[in-house]
C-alpha positions in Angstrom: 0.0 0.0 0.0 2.7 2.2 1.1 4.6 1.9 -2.3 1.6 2.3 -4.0 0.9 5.6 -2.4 4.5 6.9 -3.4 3.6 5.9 -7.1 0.7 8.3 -6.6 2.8 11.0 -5.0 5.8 11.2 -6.6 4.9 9.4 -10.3 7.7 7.2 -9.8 7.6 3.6 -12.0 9.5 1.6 -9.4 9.0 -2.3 -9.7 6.7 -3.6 -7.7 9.3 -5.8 -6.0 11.8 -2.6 -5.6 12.6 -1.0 -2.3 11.0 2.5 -2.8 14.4 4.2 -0.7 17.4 2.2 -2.2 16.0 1.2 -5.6 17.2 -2.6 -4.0 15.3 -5.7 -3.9 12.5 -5.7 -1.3 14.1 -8.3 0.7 16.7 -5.7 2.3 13.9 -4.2 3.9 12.3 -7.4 4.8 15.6 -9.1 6.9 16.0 -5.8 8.4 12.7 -5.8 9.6 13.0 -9.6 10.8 16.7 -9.7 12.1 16.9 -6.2 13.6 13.4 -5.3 14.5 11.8 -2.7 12.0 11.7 0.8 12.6 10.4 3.4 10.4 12.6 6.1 11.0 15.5 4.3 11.6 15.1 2.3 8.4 14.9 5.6 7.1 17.7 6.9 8.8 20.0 4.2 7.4 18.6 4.3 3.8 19.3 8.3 3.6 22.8 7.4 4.6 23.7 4.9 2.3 22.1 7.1 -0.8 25.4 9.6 -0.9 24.8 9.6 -4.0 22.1 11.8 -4.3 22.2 15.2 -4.1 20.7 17.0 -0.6 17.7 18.4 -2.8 16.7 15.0 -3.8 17.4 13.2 -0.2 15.1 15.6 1.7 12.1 15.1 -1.5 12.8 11.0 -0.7 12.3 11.8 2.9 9.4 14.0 2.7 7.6 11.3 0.5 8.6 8.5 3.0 7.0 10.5 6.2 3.6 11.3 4.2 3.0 8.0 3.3 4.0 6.5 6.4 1.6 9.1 7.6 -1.0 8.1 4.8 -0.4 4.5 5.5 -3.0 4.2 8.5 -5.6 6.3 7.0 -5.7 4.0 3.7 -5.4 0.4 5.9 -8.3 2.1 8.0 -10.1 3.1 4.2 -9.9 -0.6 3.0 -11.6 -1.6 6.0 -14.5 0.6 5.8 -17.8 -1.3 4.6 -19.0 0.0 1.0 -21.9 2.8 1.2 -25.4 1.5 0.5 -27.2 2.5 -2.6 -28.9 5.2 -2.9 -32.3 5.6 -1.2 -35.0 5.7 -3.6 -38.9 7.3 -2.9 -41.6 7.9 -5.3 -45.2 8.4 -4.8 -47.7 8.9 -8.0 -50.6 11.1 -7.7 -53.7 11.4 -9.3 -53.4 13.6 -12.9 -50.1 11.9 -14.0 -48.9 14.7 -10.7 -45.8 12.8 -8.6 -43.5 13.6 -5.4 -39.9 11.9 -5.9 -37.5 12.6 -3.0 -34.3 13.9 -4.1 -32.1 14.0 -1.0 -31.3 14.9 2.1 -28.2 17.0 3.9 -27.2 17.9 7.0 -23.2 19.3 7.0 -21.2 22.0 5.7 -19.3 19.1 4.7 -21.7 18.2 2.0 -22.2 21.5 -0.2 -17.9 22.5 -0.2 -15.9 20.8 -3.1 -14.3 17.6 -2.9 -11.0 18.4 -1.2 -8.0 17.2 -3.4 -4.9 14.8 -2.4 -2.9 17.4 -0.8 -5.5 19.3 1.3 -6.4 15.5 2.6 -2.9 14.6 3.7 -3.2 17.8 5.4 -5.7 16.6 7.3 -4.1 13.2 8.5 -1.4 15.3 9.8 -3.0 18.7 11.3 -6.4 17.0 11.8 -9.5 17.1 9.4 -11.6 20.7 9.4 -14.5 21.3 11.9 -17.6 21.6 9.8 -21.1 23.2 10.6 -23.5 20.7 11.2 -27.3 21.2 11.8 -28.0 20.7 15.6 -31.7 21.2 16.2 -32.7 22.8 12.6 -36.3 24.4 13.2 -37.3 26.9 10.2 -36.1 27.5 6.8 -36.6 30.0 4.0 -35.1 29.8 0.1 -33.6 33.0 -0.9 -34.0 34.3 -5.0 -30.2 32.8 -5.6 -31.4 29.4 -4.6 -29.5 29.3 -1.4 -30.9 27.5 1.5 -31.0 29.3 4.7 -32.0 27.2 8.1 -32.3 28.6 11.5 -30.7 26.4 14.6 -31.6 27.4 18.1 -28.9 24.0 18.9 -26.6 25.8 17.3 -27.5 29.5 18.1 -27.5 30.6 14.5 -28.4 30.4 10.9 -27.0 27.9 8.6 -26.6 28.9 4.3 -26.2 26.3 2.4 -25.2 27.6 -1.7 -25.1 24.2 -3.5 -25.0 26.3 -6.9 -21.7 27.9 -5.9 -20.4 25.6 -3.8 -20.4 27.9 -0.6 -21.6 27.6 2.7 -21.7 30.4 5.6 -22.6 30.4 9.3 -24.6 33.4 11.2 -23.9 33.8 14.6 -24.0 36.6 17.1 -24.5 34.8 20.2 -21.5 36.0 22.0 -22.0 39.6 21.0 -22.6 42.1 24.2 -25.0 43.9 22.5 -28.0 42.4 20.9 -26.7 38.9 21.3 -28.8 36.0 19.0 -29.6 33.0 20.9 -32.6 31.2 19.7 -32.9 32.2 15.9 -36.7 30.7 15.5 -38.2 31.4 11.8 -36.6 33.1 8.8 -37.8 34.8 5.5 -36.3 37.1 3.0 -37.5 40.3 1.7 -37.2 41.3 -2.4 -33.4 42.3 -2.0 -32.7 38.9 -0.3 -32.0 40.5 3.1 -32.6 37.7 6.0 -35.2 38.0 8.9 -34.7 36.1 11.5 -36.6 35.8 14.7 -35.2 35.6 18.5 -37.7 33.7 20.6 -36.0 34.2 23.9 -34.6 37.5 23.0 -38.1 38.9 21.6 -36.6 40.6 19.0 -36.4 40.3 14.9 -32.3 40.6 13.4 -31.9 41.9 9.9 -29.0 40.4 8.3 -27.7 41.3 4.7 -27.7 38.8 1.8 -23.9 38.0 2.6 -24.6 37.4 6.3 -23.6 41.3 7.3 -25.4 42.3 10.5 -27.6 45.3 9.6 -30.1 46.6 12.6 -32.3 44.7 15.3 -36.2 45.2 15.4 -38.6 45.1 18.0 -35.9 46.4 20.9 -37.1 48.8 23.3 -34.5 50.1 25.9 -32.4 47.3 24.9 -35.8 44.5 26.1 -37.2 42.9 23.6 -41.0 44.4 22.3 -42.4 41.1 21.5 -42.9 38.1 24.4 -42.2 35.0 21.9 -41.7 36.3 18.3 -42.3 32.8 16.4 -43.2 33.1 12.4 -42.2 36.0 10.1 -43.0 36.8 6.7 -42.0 40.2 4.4 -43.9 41.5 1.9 -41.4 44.0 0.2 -44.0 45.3 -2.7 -46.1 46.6 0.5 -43.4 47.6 2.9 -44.7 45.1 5.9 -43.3 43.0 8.1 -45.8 39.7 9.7 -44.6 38.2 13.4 -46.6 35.9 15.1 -46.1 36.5 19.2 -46.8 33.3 20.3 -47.3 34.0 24.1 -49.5 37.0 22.8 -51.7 35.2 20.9 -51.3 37.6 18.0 -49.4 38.3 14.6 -48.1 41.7 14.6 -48.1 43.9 11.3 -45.2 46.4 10.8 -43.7 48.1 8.7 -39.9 47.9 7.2 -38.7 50.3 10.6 -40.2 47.4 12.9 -43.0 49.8 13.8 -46.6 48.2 15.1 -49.5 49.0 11.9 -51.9 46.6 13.5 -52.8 43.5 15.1 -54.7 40.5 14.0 -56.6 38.0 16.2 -56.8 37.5 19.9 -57.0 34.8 22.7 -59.9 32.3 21.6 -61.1 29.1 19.2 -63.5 31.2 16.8 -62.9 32.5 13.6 -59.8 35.1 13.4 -58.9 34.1 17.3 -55.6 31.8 18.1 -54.0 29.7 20.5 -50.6 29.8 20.3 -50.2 30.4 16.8 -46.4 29.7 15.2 -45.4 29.7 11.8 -47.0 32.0 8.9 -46.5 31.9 5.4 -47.3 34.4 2.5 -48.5 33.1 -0.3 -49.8 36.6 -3.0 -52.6 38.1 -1.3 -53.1 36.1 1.6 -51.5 35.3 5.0 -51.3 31.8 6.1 -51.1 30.8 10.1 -50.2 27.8 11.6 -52.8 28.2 14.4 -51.2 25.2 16.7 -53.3 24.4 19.9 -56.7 25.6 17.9 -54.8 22.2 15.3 -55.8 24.5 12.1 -54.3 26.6 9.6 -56.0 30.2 9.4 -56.1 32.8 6.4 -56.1 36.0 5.9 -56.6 38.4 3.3 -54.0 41.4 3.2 -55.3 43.4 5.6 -56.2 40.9 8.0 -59.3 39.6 7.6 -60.1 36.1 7.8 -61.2 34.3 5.1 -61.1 30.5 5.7 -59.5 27.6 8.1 -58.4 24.1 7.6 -57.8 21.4 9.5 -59.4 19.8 12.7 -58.4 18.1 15.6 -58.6 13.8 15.5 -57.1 10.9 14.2 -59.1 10.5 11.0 -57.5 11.1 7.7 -57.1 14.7 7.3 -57.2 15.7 10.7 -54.0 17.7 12.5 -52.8 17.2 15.8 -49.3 19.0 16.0 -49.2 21.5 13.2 -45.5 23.5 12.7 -45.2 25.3 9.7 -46.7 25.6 6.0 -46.5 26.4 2.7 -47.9 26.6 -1.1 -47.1 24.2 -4.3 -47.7 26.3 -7.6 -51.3 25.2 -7.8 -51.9 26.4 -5.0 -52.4 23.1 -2.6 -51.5 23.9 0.9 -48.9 21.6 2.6 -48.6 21.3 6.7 -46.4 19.4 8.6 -47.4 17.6 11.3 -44.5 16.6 14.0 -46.5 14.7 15.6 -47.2 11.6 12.9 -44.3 12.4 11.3 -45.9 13.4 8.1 -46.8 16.8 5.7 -50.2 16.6 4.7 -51.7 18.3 1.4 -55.0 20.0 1.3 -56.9 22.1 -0.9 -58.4 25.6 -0.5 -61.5 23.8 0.1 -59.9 21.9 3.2 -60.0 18.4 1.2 -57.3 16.1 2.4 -55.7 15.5 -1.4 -52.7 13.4 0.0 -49.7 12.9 2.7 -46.7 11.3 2.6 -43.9 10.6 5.1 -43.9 8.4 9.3 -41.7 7.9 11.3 -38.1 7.0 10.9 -35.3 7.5 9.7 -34.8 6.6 6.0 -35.7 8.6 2.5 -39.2 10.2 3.1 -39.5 9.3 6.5 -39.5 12.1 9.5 -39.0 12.4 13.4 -39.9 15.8 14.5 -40.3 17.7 11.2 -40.7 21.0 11.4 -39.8 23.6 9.0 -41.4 23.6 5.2 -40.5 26.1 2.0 -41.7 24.9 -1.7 -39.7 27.1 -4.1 -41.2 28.6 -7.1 -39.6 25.2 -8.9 -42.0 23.1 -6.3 -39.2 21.8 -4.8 -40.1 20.7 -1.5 -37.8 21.2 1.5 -38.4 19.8 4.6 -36.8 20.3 8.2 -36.9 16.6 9.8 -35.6 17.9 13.3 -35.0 15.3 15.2 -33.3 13.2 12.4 -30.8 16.8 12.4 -31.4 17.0 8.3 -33.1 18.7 5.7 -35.2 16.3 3.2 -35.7 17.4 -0.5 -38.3 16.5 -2.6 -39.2 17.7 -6.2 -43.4 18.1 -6.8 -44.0 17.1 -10.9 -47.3 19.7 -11.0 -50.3 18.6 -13.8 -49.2 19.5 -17.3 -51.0 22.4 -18.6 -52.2 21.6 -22.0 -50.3 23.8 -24.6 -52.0 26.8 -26.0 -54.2 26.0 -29.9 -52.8 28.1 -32.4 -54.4 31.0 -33.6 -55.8 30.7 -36.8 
């Protein structure tokens, strides 16, 4: 293995029964090792000393190769041992029109979005130690900016992951040790027109604006240094009308303000009737209408603009269609609504009638299944992303909408 590795290195076309520091027959090597006892360095030791020959240049390049694949030589035994990967994971569900939900993947590292490091960076490694990369902790929310990137709060982690597949890049907000304004819990996240992030602090009671490249910008909702809001949960921008929407949880409300963090208005109150809340969460935009994961009350309400309400779905049970721990929500391109239940383990799809069209995902731990899911964005591709918590991943699926028919030509 060893001389194999200096082939690699150094593209030298020794024999394969050549001593790769003498250019001697193998068995030198071998009786020192049995009659003397082998020792690495002193078998190097010797070897240098008996090449006068070569010049100093080329005695310290044989010695550097030696150490690194001595060095290497654990790494690759340990390599050879290692059991193959399984196959891929394959999921698939077919839906009614010729409509079908594949999953793609899933991720979970820093480690997965940065290019494949090269030879050199990896003998780096086995002698200064591998890198320390950014893994999701307890992912909770997650948002997909106009650039594709993939941006995930994690209150484990006390910050906000951004994974750039398309570029390769990944970046890690944190401002948790910061004496003023610190970030601790990051709950939800969206993005306004210009990409800008919003993300809010559930323990803190405060909303942090961050630029596109992760740049700290201003902190709403912070009065005397306190926090305004008493659990800030769910937060949506509309940038075409200048408004911020946070749900405060504790408050039983979702606050409207505008792009200063000032209050407009309120919508909702204490209650179980129409336009009323208990403990609502997550909220999600979708054109005209505000959509609000209304948890305890086991519906989804929504609004019009302005704040009026227009409809709710879901019911508590254990029937079909029924919801008994919703988290977050969002909208395919026709328009279906899809809310993930953490507590089957499951995203269920209605329509704006409240019709239970399908679900998909349980419990576990392989493709398409869930343990604690939380977090849901569909992208304007109706790819599907979906924060399984527990299981510390993301889970990517890819929604095949009905064909529209093309256009008849005019006449």
């Amino acid at each position: 293995m060893v001389q194999f590795l200096l082939k690699r290195v150094s593209g030298a076309t020794l024999a394969s029964d050549t001593c790769f520091v003498s250019g001697h027959d193998f068995s030198c090597a071998e009786k020192c090792r049995k009659e003397r006892g082998f020792s690495p360095w002193g078998f190097i030791r010797r070897k240098l000393k008996h090449t006068s020959q070569l010049s100093i240049d080329r005695r310290h390049h044989t010695a550097a190769l030696l150490l690194a694949c001595i060095a290497l030589a654990p790494l690759c035994a340990n390599a050879a041992n290692k059991p193959r990967a399984n196959a891929p994971e394959l999921w698939e569900m077919s839906l009614d029109g010729g409509r079908k939900l594949t999953w793609q993947r899933n991720f979970s590292s820093e480690f997965e979005v940065k290019p494949n490091r090269g030879f050199w960076n990896k003998l780096v490694d086995v002698i200064a130690g591998a890198p320390d990369y950014h893994s999701l902790v307890h992912p909770y929310s997650i948002a997909v900016d106009s650039h594709g990137r993939i941006l995930i709060t994690d209150p484990g982690a006390q910050g906000v992951h951004i994974f750039d597949f398309a570029e390769r890049k990944y970046k890690f907000i944190e401002r948790n040790e910061k004496d003023k304004d610190p970030m601790r819990t990051p709950q939800c996240i969206a993005v306004d027109a210009q990409d800008n992030i919003y993300v809010t602090d559930s323990d803190a009671g405060k909303i942090f604006v961050f630029a596109s490249n992760g740049k700290f910008l201003r902190v709403l909702g912070s009065v005397k240094g306190e926090g305004f809001f008493k659990r800030p949960t769910g937060i949506a921008v509309d940038s075409a009308a200048q408004r911020i929407y946070v749900t405060d949880t504790l408050r039983d409300q979702v606050f409207i303000l505008d792009m200063e963090g000032r209050v407009l208005q309120t919508i909702g109150k204490s209650g179980q009737g129409n336009g009323e809340f208990n403990l609502p969460t997550e909220l999600r935009l979708d054109g005209p209408n505000l959509i609000v994961v209304d948890a305890l009350n086991f519906r989804v309400q929504v609004f019009d603009s302005s704040g009026k309400f227009e409809y709710a779905i879901g019911k508590l049970g254990d029937n079909p269609g029924a919801i008994f721990r919703p988290k977050a929500v969002s909208v395919d391109s026709e328009g279906d609504l899809y809310i993930v239940d953490a507590q089957w383990g499951m995203v269920q799809v209605f329509d704006r009638q409240g019709e239970l069209l399908y679900n998909f995902g349980e419990k576990g731990t392989h493709a398409g299944e869930f343990q604690l899911p939380s977090g849901l964005f569909i992208d304007q591709s109706d790819h599907v992303f979906v924060v399984d918590s527990f299981n510390r991943r993301v889970q990517v699926f890819q929604y095949a909408a009905l064909k529209k028919p093309a256009p008849e030509a005019t006449k």
